[in-house]
mmCIF file of the C-alpha atoms, coordinates in Angstrom:
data_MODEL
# 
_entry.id   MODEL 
# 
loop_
_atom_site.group_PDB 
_atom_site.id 
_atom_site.type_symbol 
_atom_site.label_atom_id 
_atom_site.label_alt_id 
_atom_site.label_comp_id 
_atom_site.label_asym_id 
_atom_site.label_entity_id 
_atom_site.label_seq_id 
_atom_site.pdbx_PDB_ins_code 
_atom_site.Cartn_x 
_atom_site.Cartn_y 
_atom_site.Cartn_z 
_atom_site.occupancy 
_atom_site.B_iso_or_equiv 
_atom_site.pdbx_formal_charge 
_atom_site.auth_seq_id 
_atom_site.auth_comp_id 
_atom_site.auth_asym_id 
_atom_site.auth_atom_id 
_atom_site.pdbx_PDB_model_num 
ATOM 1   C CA . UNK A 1 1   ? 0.000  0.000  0.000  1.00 0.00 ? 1   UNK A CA 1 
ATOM 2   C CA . UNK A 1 2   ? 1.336  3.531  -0.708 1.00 0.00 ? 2   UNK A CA 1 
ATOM 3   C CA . UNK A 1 3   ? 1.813  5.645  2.256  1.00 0.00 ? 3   UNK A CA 1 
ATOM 4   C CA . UNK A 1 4   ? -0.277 9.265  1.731  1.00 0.00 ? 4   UNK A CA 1 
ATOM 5   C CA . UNK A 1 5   ? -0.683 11.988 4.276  1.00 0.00 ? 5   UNK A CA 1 
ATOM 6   C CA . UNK A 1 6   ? -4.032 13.922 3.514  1.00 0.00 ? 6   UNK A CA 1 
ATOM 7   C CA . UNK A 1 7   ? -4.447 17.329 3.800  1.00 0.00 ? 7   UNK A CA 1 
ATOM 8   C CA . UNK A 1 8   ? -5.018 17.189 7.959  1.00 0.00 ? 8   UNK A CA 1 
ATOM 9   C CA . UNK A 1 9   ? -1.867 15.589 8.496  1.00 0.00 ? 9   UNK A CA 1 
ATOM 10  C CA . UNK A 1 10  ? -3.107 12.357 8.592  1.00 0.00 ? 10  UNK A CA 1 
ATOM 11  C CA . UNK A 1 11  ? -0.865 9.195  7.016  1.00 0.00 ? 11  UNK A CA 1 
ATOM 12  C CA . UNK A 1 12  ? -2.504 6.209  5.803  1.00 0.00 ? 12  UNK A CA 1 
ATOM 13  C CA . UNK A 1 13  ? -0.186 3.310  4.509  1.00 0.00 ? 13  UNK A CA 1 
ATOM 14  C CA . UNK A 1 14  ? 2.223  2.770  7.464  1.00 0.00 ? 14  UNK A CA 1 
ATOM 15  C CA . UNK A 1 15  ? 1.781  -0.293 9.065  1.00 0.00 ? 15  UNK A CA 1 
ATOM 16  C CA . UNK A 1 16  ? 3.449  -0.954 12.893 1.00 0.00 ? 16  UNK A CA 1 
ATOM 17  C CA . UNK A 1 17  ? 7.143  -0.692 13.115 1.00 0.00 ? 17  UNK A CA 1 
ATOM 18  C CA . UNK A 1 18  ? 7.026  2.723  11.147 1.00 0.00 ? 18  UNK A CA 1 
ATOM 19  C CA . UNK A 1 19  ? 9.271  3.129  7.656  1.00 0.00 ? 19  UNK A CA 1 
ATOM 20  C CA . UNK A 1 20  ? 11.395 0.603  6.132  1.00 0.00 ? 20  UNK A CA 1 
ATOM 21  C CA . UNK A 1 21  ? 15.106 0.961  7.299  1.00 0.00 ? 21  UNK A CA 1 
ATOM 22  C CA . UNK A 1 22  ? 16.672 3.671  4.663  1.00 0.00 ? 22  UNK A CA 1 
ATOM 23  C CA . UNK A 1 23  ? 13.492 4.836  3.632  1.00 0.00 ? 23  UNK A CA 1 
ATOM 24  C CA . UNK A 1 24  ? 13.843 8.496  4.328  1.00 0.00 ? 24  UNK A CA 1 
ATOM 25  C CA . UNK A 1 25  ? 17.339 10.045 3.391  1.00 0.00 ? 25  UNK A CA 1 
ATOM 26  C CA . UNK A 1 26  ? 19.527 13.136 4.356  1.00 0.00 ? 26  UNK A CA 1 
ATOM 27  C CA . UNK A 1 27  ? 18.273 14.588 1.257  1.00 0.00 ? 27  UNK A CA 1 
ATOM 28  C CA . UNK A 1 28  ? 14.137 14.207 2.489  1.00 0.00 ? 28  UNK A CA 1 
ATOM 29  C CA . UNK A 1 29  ? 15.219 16.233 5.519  1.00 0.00 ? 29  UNK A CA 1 
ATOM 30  C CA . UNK A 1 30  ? 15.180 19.992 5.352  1.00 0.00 ? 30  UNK A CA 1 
ATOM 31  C CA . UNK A 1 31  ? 18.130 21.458 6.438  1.00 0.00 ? 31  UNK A CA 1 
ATOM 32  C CA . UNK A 1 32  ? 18.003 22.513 10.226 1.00 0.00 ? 32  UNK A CA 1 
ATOM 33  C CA . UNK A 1 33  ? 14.748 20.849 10.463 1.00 0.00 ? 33  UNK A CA 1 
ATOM 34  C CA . UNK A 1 34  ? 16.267 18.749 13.916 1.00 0.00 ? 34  UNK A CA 1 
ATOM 35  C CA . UNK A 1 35  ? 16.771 20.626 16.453 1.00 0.00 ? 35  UNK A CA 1 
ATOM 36  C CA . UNK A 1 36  ? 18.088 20.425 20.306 1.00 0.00 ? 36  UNK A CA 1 
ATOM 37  C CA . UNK A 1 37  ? 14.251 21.328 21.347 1.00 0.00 ? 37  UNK A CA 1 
ATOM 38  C CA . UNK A 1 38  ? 12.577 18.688 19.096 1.00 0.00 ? 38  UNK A CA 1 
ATOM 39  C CA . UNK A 1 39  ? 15.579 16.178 20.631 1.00 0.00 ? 39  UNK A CA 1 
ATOM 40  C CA . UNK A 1 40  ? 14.799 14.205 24.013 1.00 0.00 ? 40  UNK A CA 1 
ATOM 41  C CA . UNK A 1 41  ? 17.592 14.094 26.517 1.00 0.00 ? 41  UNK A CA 1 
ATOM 42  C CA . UNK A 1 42  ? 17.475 10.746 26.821 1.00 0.00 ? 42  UNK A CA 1 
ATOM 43  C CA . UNK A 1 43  ? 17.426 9.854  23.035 1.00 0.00 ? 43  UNK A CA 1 
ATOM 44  C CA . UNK A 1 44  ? 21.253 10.538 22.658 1.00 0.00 ? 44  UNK A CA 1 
ATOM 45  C CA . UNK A 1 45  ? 23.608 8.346  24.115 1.00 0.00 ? 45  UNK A CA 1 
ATOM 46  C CA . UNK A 1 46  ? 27.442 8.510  23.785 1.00 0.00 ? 46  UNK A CA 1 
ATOM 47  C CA . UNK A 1 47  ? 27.238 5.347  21.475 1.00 0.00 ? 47  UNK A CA 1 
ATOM 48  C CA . UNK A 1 48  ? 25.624 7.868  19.504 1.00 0.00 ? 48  UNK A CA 1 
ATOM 49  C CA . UNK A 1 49  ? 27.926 10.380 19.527 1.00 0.00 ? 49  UNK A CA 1 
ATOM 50  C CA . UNK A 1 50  ? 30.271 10.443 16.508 1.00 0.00 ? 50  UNK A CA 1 
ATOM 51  C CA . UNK A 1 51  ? 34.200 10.039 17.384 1.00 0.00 ? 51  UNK A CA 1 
ATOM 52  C CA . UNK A 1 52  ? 35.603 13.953 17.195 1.00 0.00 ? 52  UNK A CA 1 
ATOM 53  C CA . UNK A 1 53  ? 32.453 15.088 17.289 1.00 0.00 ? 53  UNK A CA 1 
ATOM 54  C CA . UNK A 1 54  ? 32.651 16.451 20.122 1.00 0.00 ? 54  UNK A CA 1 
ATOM 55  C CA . UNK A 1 55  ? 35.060 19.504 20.763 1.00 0.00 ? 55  UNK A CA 1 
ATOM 56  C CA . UNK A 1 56  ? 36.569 21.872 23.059 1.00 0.00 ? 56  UNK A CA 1 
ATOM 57  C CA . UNK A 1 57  ? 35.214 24.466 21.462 1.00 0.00 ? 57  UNK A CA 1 
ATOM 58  C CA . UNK A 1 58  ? 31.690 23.019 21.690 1.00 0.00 ? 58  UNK A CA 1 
ATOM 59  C CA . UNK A 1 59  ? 31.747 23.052 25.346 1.00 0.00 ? 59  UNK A CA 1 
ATOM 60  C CA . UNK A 1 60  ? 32.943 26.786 25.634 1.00 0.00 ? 60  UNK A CA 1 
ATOM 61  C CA . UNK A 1 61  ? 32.404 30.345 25.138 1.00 0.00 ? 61  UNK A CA 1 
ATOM 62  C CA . UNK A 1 62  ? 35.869 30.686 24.015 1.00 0.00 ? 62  UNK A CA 1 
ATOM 63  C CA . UNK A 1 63  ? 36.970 31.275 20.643 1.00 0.00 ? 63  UNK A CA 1 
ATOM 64  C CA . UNK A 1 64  ? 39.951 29.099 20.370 1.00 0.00 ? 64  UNK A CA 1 
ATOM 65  C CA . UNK A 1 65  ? 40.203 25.273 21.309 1.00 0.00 ? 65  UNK A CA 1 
ATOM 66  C CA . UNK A 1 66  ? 43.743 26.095 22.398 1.00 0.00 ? 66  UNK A CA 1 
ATOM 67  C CA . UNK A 1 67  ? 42.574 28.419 24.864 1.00 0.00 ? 67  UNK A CA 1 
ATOM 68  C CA . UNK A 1 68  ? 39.907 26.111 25.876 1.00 0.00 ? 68  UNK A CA 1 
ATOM 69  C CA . UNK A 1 69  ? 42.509 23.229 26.660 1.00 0.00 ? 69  UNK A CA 1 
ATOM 70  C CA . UNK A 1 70  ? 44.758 25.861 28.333 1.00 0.00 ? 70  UNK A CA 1 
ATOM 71  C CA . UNK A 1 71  ? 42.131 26.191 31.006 1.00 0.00 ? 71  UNK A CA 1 
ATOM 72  C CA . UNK A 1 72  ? 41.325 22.611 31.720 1.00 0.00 ? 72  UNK A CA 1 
ATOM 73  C CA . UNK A 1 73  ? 44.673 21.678 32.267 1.00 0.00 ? 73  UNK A CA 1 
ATOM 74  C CA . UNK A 1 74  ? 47.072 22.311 34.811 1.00 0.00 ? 74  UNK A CA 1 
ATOM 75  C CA . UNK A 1 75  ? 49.732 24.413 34.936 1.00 0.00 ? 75  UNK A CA 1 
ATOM 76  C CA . UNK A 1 76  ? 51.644 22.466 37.801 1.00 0.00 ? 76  UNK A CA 1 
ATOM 77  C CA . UNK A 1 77  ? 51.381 19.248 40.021 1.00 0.00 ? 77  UNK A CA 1 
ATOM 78  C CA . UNK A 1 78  ? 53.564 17.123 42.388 1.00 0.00 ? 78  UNK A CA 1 
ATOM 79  C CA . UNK A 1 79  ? 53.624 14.634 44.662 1.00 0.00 ? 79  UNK A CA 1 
ATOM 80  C CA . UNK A 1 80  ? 57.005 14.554 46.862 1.00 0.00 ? 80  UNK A CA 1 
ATOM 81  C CA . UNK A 1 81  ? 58.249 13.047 49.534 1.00 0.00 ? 81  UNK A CA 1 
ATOM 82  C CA . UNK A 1 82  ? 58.166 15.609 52.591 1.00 0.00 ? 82  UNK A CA 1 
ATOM 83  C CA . UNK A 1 83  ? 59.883 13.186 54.957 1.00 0.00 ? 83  UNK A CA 1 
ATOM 84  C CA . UNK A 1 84  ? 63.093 13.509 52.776 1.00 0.00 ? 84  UNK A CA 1 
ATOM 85  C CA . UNK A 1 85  ? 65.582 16.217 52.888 1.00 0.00 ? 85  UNK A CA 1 
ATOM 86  C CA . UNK A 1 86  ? 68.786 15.669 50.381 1.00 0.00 ? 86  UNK A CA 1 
ATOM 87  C CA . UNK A 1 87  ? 70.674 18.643 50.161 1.00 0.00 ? 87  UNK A CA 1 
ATOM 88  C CA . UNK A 1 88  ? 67.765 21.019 51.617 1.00 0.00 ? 88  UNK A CA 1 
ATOM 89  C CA . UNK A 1 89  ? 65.228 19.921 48.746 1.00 0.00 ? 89  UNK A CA 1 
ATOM 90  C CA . UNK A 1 90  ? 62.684 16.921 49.328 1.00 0.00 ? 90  UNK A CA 1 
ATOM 91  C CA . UNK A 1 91  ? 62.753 13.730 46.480 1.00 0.00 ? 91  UNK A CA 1 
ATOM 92  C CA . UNK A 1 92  ? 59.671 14.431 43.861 1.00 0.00 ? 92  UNK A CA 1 
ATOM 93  C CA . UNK A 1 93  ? 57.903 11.376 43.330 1.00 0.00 ? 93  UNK A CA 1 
ATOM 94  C CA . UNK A 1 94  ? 56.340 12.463 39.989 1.00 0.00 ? 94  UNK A CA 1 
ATOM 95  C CA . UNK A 1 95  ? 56.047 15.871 38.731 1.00 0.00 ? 95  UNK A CA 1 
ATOM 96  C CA . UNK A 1 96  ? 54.966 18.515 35.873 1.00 0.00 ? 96  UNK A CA 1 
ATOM 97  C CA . UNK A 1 97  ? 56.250 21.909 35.588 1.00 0.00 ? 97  UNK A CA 1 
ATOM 98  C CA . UNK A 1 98  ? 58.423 21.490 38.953 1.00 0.00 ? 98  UNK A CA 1 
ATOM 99  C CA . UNK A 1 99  ? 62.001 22.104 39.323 1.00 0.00 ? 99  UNK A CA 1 
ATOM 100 C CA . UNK A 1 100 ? 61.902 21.606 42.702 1.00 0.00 ? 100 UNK A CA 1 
ATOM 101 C CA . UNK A 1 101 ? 60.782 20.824 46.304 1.00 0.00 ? 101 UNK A CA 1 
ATOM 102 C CA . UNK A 1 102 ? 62.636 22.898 48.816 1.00 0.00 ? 102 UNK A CA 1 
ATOM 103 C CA . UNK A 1 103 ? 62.671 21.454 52.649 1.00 0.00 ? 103 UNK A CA 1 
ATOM 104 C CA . UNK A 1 104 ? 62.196 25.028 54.483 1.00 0.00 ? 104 UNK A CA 1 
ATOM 105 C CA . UNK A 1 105 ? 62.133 23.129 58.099 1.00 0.00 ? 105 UNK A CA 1 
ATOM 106 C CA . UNK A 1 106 ? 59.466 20.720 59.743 1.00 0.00 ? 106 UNK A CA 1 
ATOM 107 C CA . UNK A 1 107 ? 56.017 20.829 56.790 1.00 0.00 ? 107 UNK A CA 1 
ATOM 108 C CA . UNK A 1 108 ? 57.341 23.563 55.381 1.00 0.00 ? 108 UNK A CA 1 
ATOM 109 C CA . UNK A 1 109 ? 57.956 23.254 51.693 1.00 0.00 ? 109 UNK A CA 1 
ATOM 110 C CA . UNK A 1 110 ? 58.308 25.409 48.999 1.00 0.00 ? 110 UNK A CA 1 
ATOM 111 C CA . UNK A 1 111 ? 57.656 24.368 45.591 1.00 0.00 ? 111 UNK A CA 1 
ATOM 112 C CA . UNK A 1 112 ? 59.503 25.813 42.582 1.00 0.00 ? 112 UNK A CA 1 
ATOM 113 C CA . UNK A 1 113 ? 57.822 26.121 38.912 1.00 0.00 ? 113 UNK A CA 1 
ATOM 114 C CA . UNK A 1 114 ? 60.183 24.853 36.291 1.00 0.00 ? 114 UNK A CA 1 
ATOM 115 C CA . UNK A 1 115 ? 58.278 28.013 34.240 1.00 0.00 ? 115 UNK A CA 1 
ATOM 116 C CA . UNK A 1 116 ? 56.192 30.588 35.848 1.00 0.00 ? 116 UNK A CA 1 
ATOM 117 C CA . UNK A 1 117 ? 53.019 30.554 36.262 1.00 0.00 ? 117 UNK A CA 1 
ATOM 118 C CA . UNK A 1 118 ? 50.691 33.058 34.408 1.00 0.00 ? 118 UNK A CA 1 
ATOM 119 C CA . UNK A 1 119 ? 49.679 35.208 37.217 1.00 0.00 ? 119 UNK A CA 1 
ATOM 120 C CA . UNK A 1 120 ? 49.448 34.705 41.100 1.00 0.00 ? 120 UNK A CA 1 
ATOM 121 C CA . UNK A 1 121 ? 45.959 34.646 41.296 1.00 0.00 ? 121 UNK A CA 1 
ATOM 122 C CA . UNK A 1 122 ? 46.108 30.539 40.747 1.00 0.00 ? 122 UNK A CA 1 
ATOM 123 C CA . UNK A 1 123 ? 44.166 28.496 42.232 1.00 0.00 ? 123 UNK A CA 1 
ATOM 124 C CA . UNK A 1 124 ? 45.299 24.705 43.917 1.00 0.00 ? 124 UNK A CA 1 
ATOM 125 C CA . UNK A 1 125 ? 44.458 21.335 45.197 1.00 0.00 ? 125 UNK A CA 1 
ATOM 126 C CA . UNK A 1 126 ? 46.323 19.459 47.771 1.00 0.00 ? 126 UNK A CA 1 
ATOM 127 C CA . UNK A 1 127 ? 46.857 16.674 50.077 1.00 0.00 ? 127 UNK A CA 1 
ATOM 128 C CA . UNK A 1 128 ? 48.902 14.886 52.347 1.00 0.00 ? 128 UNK A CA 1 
ATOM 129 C CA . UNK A 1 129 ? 49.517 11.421 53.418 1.00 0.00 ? 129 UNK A CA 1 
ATOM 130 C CA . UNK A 1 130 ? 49.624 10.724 57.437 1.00 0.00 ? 130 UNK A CA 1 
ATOM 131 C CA . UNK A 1 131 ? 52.827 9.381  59.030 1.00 0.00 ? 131 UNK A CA 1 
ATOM 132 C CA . UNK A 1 132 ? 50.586 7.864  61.279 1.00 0.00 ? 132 UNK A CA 1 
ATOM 133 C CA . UNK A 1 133 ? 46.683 7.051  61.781 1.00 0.00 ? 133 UNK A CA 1 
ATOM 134 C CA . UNK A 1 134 ? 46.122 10.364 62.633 1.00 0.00 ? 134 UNK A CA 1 
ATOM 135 C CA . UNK A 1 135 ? 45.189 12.486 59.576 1.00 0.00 ? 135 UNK A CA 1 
ATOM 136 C CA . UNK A 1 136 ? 46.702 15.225 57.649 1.00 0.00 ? 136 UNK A CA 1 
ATOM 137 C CA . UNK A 1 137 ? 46.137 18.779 56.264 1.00 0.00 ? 137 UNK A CA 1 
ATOM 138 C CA . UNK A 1 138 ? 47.948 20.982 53.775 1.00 0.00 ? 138 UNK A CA 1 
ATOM 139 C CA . UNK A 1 139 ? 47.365 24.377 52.861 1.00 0.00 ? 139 UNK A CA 1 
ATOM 140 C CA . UNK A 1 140 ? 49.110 27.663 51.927 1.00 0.00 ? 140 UNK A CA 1 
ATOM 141 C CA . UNK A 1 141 ? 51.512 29.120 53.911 1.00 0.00 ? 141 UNK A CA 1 
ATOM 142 C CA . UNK A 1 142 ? 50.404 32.384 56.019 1.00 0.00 ? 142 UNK A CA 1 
ATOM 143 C CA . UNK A 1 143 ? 54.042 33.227 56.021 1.00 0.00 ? 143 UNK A CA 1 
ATOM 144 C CA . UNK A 1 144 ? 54.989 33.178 52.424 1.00 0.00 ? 144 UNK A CA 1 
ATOM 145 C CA . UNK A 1 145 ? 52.684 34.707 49.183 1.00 0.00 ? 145 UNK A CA 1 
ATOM 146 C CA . UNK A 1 146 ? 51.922 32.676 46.228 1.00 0.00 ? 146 UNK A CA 1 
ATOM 147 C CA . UNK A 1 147 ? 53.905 34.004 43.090 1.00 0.00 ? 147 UNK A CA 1 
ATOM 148 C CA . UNK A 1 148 ? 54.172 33.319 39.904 1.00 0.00 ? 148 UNK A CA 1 
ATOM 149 C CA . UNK A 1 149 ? 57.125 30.928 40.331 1.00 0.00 ? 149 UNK A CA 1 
ATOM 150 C CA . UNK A 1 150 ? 57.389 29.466 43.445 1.00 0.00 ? 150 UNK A CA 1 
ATOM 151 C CA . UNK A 1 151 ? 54.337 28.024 45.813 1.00 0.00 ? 151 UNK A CA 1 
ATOM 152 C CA . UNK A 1 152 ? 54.865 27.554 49.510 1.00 0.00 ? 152 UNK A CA 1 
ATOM 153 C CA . UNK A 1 153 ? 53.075 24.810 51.667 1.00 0.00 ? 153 UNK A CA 1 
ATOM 154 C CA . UNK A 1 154 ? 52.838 23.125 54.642 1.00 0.00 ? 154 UNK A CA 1 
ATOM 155 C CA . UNK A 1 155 ? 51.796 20.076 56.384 1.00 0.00 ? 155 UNK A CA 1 
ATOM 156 C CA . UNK A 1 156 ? 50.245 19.650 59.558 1.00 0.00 ? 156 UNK A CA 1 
ATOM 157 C CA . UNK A 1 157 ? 49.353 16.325 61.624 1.00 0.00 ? 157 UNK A CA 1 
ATOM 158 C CA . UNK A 1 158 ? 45.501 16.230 63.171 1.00 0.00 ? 158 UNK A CA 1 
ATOM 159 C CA . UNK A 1 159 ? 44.061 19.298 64.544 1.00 0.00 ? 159 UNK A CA 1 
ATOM 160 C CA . UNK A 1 160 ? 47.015 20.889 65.913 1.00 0.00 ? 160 UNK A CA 1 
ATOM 161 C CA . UNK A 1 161 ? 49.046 22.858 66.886 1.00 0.00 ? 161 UNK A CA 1 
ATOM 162 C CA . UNK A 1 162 ? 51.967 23.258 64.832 1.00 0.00 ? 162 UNK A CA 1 
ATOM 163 C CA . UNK A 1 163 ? 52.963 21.756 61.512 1.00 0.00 ? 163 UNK A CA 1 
ATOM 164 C CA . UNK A 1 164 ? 55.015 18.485 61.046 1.00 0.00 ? 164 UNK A CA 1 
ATOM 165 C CA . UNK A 1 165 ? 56.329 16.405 57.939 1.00 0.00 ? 165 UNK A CA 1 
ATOM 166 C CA . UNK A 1 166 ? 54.342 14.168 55.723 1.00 0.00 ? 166 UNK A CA 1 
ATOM 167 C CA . UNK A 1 167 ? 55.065 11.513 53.791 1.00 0.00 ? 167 UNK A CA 1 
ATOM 168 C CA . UNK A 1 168 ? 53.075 12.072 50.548 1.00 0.00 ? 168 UNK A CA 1 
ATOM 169 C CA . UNK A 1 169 ? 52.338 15.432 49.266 1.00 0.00 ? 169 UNK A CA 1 
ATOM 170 C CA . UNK A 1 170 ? 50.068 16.501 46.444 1.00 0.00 ? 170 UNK A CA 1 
ATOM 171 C CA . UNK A 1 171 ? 49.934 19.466 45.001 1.00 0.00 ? 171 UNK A CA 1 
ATOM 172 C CA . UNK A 1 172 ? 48.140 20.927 41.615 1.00 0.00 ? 172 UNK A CA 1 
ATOM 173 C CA . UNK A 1 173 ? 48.073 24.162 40.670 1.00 0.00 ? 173 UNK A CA 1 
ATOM 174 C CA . UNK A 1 174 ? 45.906 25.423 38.373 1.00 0.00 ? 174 UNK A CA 1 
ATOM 175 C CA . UNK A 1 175 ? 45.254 28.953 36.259 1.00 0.00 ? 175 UNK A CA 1 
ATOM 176 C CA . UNK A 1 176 ? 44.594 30.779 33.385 1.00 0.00 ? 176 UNK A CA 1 
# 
C-alpha cells in the first residue's frame, strides 16, 4: 500500500514498526529541520555520539580550542616526599612543571615552577599522606605569598598545633 498523508496531516499506509530501514534520506530532511528542542535528553547516548564530534570548542564560550585546553589543564602538580631532605630539597615522586621541592624546616615546603606561572591569582588542590593514623592537612603558607614561580606549603598532623612532615604530598596548581 502507498503511504499518503491527507491534507489534515493524517498518514494512511504505514503499518506498525514505522518506515522501512533507509526509507527516508539526508536529502528528504530539510536542512536545520532537527533541532536540540525537538531532541529528548534521553534519546542521545554517547554510542551515539560520533568520534571527534565532540570539541573543546563546543563546550565553551571561548573562541579558540587552544585556549579552551589551556584552562582545563594544569599548569603544575607534584607529589614529593616531605619526609626527605637531600641537600635542603625533598625527592619528587612524579612531577609537571616542577624544578623543585625545597625542605624550608618541619612541613614547610616550597615548591619551585620549572616556568612561571601566568599570574598569582592561581588556584590549587592538595593533600597529604599521614605518618601515622592520625590524619593530615595541607594548605598555603600564612608566612609566604603565592607568586608566579614558586608556591609555599605546609603540612600539619591532626588538629594541631603546629605543623610536622608528611610523607606524601600533592599538590596541583591550576590557572589561566
Amino acid at each position: 500500500m502507498p503511504i499518503s498523508i491527507n491534507g489534515t496531516g493524517s498518514i494512511t499506509g504505514l503499518s506498525a514498526g514505522g518506515l522501512p530501514d533507509a526509507s527516508v534520506t539526508a536529502d528528504d530532511i530539510a536542512s536545520n529541520a532537527v533541532t536540540t528542542a525537538k531532541v529528548n535528553d534521553a534519546a542521545i547516548t554517547s554510542v551515539k555520539v560520533n568520534d571527534g564530534s565532540i570539541t573543546f570548542a563546543k563546550l565553551s564560550t571561548s573562541a579558540t580550542e587552544a585556549d579552551n585546553a589551556a584552562k582545563r589543564v594544569a599548569k603544575a602538580w607534584v607529589k614529593f616526599d616531605g619526609l626527605t631532605n637531600v641537600g635542603g630539597f625533598c625527592t619528587i615522586k612524579d612531577d609537571f612543571n616542577v624544578s623543585t621541592v625545597a625542605d624550608n624546616g618541619t612541613g614547610n615546603y616550597t615548591i619551585n615552577f620549572s616556568t612561571a606561572i601566568g599570574n598569582v591569582n592561581y588556584a590549587i588542590a592538595g593533600m597529604s599522606q599521614p605518618t601515622s593514623a592520625v590524619p593530615n592537612g595541607i594548605g598555603i603558607s600564612p608566612a609566604v605569598s603565592p607568586s608566579s614561580t614558586a608556591l609555599t606549603v605546609v603540612t600539619w598532623a591532626g588538629t594541631g598545633p603546629g605543623i610536622s612532615d608528611a610523607e606524601g604530598v600533592t599538590v596541583v596548581v591550576f590557572a589561566s
